[in-house]
VOTIKOL-453579 format. One line per 2 residues: number of its first residue (from 1); for each residue x, y, z of N, C-alpha, C. Coordinates in nm, 2 decimals, padded with zeros to 4 digits. Example, Ala and Ser with C-alpha at 12.3 -4.5 7.8 and 13.67 -1.06 7.14 Angstrom:
<rs>
1> 01.32:-00.57:00.78:01.23:-00.45:00.78:01.32:-00.33:00.78  01.28:-00.22:00.71:01.37:-00.11:00.71:01.29:00.00:00.79 .
</rs>
This chain:
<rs>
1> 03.25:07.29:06.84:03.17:07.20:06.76:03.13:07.28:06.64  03.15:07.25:06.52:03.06:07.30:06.37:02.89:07.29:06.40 .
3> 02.89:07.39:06.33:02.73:07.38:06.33:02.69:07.26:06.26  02.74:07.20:06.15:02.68:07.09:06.11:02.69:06.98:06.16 .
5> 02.79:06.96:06.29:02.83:06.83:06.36:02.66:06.85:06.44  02.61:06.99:06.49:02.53:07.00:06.56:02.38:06.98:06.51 .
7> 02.38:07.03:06.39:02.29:06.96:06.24:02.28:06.83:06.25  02.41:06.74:06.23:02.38:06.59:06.25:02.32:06.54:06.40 .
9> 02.35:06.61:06.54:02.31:06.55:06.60:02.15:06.50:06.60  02.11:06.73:06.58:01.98:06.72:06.63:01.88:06.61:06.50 .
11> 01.96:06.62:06.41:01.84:06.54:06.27:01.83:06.40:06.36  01.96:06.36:06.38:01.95:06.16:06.42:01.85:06.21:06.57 .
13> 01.86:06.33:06.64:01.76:06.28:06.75:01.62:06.30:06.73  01.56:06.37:06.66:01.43:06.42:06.57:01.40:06.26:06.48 .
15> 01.49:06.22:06.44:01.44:06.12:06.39:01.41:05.98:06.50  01.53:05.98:06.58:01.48:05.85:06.70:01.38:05.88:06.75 .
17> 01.34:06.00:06.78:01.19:06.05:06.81:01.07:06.01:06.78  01.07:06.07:06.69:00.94:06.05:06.59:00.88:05.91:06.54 .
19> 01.02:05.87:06.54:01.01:05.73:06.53:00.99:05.62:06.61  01.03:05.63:06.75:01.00:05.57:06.85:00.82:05.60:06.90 .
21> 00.78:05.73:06.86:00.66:05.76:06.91:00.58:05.65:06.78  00.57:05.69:06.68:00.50:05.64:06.59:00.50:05.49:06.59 .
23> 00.61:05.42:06.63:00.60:05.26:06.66:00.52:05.25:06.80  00.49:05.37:06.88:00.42:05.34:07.01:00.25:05.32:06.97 .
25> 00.23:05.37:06.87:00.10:05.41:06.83:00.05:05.22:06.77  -00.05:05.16:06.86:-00.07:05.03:06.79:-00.10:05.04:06.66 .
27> -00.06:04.92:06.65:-00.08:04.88:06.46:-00.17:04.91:06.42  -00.34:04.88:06.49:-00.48:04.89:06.41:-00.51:05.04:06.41 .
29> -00.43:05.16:06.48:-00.48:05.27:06.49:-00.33:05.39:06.39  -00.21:05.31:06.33:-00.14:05.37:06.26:-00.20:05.44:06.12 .
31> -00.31:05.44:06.10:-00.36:05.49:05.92:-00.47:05.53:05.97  -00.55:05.57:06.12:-00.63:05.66:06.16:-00.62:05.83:06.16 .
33> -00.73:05.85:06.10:-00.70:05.95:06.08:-00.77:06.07:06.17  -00.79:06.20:06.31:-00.89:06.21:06.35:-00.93:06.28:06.30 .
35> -00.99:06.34:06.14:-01.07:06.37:06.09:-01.03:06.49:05.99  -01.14:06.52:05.88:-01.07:06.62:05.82:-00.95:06.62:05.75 .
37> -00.92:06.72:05.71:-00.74:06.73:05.63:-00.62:06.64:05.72  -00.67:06.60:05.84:-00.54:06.55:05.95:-00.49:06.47:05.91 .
39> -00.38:06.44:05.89:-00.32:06.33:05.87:-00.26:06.19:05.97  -00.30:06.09:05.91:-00.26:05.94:05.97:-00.13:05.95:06.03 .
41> -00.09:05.92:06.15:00.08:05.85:06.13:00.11:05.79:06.05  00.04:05.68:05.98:00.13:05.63:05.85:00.20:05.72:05.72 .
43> 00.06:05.80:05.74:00.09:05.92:05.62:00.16:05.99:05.68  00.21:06.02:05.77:00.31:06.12:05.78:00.45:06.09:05.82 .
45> 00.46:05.93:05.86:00.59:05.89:05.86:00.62:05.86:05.72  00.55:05.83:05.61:00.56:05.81:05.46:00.62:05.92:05.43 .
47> 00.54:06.07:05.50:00.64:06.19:05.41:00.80:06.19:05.41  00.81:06.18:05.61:00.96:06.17:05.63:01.00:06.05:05.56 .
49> 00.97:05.94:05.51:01.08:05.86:05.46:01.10:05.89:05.32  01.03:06.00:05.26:01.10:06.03:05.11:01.11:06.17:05.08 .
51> 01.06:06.28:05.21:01.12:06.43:05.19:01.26:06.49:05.15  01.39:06.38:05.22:01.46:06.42:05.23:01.55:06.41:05.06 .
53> 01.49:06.29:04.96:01.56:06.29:04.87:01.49:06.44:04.80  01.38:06.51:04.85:01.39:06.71:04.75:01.48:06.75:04.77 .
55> 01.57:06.74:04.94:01.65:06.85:04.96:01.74:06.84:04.91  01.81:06.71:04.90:01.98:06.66:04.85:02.01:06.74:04.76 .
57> 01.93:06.78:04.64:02.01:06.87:04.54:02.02:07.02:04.55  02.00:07.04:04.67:01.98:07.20:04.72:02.10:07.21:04.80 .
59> 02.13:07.08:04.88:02.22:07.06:04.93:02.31:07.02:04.85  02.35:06.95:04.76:02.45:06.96:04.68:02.55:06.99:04.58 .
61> 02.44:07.11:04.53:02.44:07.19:04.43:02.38:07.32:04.42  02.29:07.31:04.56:02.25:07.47:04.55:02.11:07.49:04.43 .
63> 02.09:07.38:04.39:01.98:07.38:04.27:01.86:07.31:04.38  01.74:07.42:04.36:01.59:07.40:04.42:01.53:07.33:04.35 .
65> 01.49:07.19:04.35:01.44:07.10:04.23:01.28:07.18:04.23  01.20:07.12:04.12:01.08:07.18:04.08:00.95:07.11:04.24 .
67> 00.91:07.22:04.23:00.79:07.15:04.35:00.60:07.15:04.28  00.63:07.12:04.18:00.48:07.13:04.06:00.39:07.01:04.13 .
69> 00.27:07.03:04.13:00.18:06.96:04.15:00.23:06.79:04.12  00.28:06.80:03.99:00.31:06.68:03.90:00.41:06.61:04.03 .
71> 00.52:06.70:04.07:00.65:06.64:04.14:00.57:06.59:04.29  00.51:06.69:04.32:00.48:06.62:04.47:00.39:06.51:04.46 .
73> 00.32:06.45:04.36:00.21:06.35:04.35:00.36:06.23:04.34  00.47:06.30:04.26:00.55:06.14:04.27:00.59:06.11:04.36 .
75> 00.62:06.25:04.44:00.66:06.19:04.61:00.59:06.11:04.70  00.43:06.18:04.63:00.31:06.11:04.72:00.32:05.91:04.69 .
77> 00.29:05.92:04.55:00.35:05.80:04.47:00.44:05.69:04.54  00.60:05.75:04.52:00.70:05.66:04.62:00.66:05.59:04.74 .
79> 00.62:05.77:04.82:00.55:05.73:05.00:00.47:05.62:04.98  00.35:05.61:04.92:00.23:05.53:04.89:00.29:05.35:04.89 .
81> 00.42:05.34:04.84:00.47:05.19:04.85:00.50:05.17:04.95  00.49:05.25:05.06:00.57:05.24:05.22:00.45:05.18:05.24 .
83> 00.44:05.04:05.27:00.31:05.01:05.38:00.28:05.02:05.48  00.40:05.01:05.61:00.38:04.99:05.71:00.48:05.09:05.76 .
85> 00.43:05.14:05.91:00.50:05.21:05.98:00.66:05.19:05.99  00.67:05.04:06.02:00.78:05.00:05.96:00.90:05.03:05.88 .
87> 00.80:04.98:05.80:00.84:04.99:05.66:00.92:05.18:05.63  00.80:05.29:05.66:00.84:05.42:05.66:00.99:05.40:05.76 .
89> 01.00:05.36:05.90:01.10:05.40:05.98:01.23:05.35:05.92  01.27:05.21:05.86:01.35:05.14:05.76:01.42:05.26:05.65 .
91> 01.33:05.29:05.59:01.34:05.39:05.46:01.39:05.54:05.50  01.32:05.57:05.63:01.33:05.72:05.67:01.53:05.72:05.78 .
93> 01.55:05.58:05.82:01.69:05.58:05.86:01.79:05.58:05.68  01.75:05.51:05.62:01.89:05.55:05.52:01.87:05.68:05.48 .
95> 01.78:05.75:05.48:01.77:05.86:05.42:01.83:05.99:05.50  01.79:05.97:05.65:01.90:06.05:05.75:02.02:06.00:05.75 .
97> 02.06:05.88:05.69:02.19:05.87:05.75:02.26:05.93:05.63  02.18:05.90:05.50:02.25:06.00:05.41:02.31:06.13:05.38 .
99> 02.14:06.17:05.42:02.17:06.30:05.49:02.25:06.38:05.55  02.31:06.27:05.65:02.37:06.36:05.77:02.50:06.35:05.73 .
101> 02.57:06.25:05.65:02.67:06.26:05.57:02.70:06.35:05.46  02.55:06.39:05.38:02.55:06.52:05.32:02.61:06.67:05.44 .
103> 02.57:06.66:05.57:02.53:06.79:05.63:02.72:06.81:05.68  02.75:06.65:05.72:02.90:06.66:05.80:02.99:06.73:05.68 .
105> 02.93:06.72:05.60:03.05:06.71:05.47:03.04:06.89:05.45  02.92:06.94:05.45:02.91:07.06:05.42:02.97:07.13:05.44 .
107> 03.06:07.22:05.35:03.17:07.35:05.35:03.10:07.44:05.47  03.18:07.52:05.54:03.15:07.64:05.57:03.13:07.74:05.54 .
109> 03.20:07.77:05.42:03.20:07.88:05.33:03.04:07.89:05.21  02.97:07.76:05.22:02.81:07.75:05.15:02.70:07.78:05.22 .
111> 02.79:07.77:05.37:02.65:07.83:05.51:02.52:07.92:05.48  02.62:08.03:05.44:02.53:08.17:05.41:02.44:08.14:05.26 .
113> 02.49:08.10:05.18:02.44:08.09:05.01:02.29:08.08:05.05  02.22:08.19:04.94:02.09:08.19:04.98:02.05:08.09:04.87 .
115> 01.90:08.03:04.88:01.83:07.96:04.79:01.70:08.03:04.79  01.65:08.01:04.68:01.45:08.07:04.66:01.37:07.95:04.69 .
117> 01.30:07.91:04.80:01.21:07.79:04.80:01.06:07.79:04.77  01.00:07.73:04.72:00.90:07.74:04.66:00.80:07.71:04.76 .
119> 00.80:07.76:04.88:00.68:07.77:04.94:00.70:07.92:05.02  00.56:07.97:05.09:00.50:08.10:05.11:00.59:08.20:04.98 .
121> 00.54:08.15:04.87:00.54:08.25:04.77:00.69:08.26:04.75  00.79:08.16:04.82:00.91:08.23:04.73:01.00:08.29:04.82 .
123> 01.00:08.17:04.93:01.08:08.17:05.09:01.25:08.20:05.02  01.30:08.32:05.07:01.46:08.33:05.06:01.53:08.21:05.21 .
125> 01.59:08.13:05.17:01.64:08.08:05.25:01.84:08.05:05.28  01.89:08.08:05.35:02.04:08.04:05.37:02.02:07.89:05.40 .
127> 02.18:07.81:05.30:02.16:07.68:05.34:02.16:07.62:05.49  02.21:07.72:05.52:02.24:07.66:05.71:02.08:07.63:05.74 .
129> 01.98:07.68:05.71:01.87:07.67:05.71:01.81:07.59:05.68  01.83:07.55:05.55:01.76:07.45:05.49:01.85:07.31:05.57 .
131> 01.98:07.35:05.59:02.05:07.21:05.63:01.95:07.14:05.77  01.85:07.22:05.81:01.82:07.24:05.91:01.70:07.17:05.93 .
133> 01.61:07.19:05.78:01.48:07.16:05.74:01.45:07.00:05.78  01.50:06.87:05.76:01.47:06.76:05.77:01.43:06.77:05.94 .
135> 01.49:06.81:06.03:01.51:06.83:06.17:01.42:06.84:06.21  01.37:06.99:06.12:01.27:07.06:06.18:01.13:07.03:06.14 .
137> 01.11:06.94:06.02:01.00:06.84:05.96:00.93:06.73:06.03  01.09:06.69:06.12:01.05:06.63:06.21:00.98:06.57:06.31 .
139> 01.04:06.72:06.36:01.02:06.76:06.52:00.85:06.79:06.51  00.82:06.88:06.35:00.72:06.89:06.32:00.55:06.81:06.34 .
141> 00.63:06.71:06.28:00.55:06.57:06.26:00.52:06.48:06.41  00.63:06.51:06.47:00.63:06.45:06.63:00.57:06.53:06.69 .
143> 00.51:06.64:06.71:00.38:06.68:06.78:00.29:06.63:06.73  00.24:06.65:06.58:00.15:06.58:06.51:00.13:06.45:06.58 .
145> 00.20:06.39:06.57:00.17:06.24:06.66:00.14:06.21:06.74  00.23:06.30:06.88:00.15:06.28:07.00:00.06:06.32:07.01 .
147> -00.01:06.45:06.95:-00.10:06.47:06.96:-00.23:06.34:06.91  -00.20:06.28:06.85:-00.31:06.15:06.80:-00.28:06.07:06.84 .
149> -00.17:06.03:06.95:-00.17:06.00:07.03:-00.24:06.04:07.17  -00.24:06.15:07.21:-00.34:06.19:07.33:-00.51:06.18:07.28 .
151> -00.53:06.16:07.12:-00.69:06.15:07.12:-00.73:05.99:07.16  -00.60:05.93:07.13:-00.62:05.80:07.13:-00.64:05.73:07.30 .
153> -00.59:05.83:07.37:-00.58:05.80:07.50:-00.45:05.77:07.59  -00.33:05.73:07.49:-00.21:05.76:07.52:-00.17:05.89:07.60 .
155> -00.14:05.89:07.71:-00.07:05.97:07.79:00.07:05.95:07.80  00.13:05.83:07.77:00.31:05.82:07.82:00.34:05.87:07.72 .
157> 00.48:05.96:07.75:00.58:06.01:07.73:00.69:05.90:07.65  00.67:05.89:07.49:00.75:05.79:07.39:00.81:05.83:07.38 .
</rs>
């Protein structure tokens, strides 16, 4: 198997994930937030349904788009029309499916190509890595959730 046939699996199962939990979370408690900087499930299934269009041109071109205050408010922006949980899970499948047709397609010979990412100061990253990133944003966000799911009282296993 290619590593990126294995890229595509793990992104579509990070994504049935995350997504199956977040639809577990009732409706009146999706944009709860428990407190502080923490973030809502709605807000954080909003990020996955529009993170993935930053990476695409890293991915297909090797070029790190700008990450300026200005750029992430338009991301915030986009997300912000997602109303409903829904709505984000809708948006966040074309975007993996795109994706993962970006990842199938990926040369082997661009694996190693490093990129400069604009977070902790100026992350060197190989694309195999980045190809990796949506996955692992994920997976990220799906503790995030069960976890506000366990405040909520949720104990099963989504």
């Amino acid at each position: 198997m290619r590593y990126q046939d294995q890229l595509v699996r793990q992104t579509q199962k990070a994504l049935d994930d995350v997504c199956r939990s977040a639809l577990a979370v009732s409706e009146d408690k999706r944009d709860w937030s428990p407190g502080g900087a923490a973030r809502s499930v709605l807000d954080q299934m909003r990020e996955l349904a529009v993170a993935i269009d930053w990476l695409k041109p890293i991915a297909l071109d090797g070029e790190v788009p700008s990450f300026t205050d200005h750029d992430r408010l338009a991301m915030r922006e986009a997300s912000a029309r997602l109303a409903t949980v829904e709505d984000c899970v809708e948006q966040a499948r074309v975007q993996v499916a795109e994706w993962c047709g970006i990842v199938a397609n990926f040369p082997d010979e661009r694996l190693m190509d490093e990129v400069v990412m604009p977070f902790g100061g100026g992350m060197r990253m190989n694309l195999a890595d980045v190809l990796g990133l949506p996955a692992w944003n994920m997976t990220y966000h799906l503790g995030q959730i069960a976890f506000i799911q366990l405040l909520l009282g949720d104990r099963a296993m989504h």
